[in-house]
C-alpha positions, 0 to 999 in steps of 0.5 A: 148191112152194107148199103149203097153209099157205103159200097161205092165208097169202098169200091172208089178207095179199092180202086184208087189204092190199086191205081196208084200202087201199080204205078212205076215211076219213068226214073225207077224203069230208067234205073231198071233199064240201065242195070239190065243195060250193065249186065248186057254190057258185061255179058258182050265183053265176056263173049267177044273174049270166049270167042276170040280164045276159041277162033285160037283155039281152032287155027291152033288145032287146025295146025295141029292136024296139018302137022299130024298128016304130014308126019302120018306119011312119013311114019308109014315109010319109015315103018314099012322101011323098017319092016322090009330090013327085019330078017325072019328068025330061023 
């Protein structure tokens, strides 16, 4: 049978083993800290370079779209110019 005295010594080294278990130290979180910190770093620089390839990218196709609506008038001229020379057959 487990008595009183016995019951409180148990409890008193359970509680002191799970107090000083959850204990991180200030220099482990620091440690922590500054990995997450790289990672973040890198992450930025990654997405500082996407998007300067992609604001590219769109002044490029933007481009691309002003040139095609210029050349679209003029194909039309030169098809309607062409299908008023066609001779229908006979």
């Amino acid at each position: 049978m487990i008595t009183r005295k016995s019951f409180a010594h148990l409890a008193m080294v359970a509680a002191g083993g799970l107090s000083l278990s959850a204990c991180a130290t200030t220099e482990y979180v620091d440690e922590q800290i500054a990995l997450v910190n790289t990672r973040i770093d890198g992450v930025e620089a990654n997405l500082a370079t996407t998007t300067s390839t992609a604001n590219a990218a769109a002044a490029d196709a933007q481009n691309a779209n002003r040139r095609l609506d210029a050349l679209t008038g003029r194909v039309d001229r030169l098809e309607q110019a062409a299908a008023a020379q066609r001779r229908p057959r006979n």
